[in-house]
SETILUM-463856 format. One record per residue: residue number from 1; x, y, z of N, C-alpha, C in turn. Coordinates in steps of 0.02 Angstrom, whole numbers, plus 50000, padded with zeros to 5 digits. Layout:
NUM,X,Y,Z,X,Y,Z,X,Y,Z
...
This chain:
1,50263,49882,49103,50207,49892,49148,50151,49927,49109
2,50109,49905,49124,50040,49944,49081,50012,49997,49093
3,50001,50054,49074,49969,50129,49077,49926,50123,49144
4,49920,50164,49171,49892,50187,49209,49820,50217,49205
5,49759,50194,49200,49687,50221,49170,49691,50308,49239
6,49677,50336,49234,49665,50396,49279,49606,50347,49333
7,49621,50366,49398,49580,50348,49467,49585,50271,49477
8,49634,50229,49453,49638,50157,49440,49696,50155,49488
9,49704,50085,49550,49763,50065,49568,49791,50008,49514
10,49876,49992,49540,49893,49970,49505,49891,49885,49557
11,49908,49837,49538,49897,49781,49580,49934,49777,49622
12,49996,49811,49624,50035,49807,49695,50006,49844,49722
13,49985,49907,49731,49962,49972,49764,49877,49931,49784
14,49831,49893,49756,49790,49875,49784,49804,49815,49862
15,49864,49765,49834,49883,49709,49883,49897,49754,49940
16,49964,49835,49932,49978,49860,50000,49923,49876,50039
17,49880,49913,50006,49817,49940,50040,49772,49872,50064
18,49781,49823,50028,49735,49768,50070,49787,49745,50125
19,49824,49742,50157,49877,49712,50189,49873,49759,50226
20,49892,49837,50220,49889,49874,50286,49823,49876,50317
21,49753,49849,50287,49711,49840,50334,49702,49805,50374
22,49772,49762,50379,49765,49727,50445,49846,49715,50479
23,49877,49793,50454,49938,49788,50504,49906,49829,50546
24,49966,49820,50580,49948,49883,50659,49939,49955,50631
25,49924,49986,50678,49912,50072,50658,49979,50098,50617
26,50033,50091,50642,50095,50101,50577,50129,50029,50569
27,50163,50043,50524,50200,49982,50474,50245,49990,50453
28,50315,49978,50418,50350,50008,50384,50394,49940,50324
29,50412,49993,50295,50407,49942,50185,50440,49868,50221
30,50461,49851,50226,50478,49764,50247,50454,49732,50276
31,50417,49757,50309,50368,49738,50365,50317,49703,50313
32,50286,49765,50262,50245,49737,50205,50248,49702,50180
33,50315,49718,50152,50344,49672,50073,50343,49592,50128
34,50362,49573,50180,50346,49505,50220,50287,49508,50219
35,50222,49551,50245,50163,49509,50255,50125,49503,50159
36,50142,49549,50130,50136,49524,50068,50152,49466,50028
37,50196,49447,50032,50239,49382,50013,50216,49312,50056
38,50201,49338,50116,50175,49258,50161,50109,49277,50140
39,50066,49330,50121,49992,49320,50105,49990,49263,50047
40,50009,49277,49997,49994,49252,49933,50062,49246,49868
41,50118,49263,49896,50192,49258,49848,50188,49342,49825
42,50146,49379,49824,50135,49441,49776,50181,49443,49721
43,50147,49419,49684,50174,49411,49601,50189,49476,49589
44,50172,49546,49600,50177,49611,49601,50218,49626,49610
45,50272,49617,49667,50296,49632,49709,50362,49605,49693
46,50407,49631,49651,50484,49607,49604,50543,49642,49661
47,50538,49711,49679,50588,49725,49699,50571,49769,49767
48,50629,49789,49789,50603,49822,49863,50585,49886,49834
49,50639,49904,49769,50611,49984,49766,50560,49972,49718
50,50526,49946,49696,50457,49917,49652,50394,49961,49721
51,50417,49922,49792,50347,49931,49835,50384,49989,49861
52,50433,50018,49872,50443,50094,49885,50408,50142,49851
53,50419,50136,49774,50409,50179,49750,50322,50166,49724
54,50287,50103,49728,50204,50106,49755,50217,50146,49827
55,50231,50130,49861,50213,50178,49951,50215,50222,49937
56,50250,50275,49917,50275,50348,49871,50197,50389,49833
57,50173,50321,49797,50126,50315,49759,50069,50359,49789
58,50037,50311,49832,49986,50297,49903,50011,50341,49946
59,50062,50380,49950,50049,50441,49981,50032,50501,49939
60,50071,50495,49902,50043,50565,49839,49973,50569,49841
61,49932,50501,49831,49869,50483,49810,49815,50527,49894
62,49865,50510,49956,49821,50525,50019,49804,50470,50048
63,49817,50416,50004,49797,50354,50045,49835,50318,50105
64,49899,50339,50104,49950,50352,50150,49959,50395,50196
65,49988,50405,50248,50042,50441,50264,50103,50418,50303
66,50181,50469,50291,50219,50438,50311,50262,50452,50367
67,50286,50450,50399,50344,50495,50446,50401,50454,50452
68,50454,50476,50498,50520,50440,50496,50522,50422,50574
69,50536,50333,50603,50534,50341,50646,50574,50362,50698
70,50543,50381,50755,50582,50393,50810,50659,50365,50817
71,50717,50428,50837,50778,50386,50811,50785,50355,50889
72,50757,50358,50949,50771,50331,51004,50743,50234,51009
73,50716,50240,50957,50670,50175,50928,50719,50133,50880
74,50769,50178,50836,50803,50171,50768,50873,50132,50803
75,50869,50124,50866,50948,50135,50895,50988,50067,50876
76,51045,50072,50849,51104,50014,50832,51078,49982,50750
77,51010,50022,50732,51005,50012,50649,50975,50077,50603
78,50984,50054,50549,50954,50137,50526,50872,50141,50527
79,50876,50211,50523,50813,50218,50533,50752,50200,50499
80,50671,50168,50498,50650,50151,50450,50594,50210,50439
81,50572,50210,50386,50505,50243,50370,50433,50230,50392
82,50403,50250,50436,50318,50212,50461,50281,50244,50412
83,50229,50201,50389,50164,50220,50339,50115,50198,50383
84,50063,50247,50389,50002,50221,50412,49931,50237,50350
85,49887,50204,50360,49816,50221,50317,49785,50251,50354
86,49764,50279,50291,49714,50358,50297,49633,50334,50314
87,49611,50374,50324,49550,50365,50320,49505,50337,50260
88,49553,50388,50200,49537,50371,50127,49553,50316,50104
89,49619,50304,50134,49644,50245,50117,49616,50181,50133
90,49600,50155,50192,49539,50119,50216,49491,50096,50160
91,49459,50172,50154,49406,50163,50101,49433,50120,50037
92,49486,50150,50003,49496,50132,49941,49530,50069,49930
93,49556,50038,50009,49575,49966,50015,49505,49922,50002
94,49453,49941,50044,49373,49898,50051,49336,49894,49980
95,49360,49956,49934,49345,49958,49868,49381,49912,49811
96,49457,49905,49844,49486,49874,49792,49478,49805,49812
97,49457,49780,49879,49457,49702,49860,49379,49683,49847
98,49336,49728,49853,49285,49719,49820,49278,49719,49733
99,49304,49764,49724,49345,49764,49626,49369,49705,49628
100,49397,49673,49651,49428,49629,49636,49400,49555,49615
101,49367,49552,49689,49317,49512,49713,49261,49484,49632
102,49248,49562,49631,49219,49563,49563,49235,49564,49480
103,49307,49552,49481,49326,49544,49440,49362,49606,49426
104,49353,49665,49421,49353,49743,49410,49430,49771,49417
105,49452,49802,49388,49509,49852,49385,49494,49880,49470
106,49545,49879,49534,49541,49944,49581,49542,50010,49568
107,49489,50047,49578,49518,50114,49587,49508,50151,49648
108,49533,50203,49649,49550,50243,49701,49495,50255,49747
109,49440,50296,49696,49384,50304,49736,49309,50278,49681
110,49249,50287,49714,49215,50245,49690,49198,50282,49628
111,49161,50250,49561,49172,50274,49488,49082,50333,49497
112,49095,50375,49471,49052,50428,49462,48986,50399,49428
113,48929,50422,49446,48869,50393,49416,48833,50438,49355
């Protein structure tokens, strides 16, 4: 995998953030890793703990957040993890498919002038 530039997403971490802008208010990792995969195959996207440990990512970052759901919700399977987007996160989704759009590396937030 290739270095990480400081304030740069990586291409899975841009696809989640474009994808949760159009799940529901929470989501949780399979839920993704499916609408990722019916978007476009996400070539990114190798293993389940590959987009765990991006979600992990995107919360460290703030672009996330996560909680555990309700176990009255969880009942007769285990419990899953909900991620929802941030406010920031939003942002830095509208940024990265615009980077993209344009050819450009995603990053986090917009590049300093």
């Amino acid at each position: 995998m290739p270095r990480r530039k400081p304030g740069t997403l990586l291409p899975l971490e841009a696809e989640i953030l474009e994808a949760a802008l159009s799940a529901p208010d929470a989501f949780h990792g399979f839920g993704i890793a499916q609408a990722l995969r019916e978007r476009d195959g996400s070539r990114s996207l190798t293993g389940h703990g590959t987009l765990y440990k991006a979600l992990g990512r995107l919360e460290e970052f703030g672009l996330l957040t996560s909680t555990w759901e309700d176990s009255a919700e969880a009942e007769g399977r285990p419990r899953r993890r909900l991620y929802e987007l941030t406010r920031e996160g939003a942002r830095a989704a509208e940024r990265a498919t615009a980077d993209q759009a344009a050819g450009r590396t995603p990053r986090i937030a917009p590049e300093a002038s």
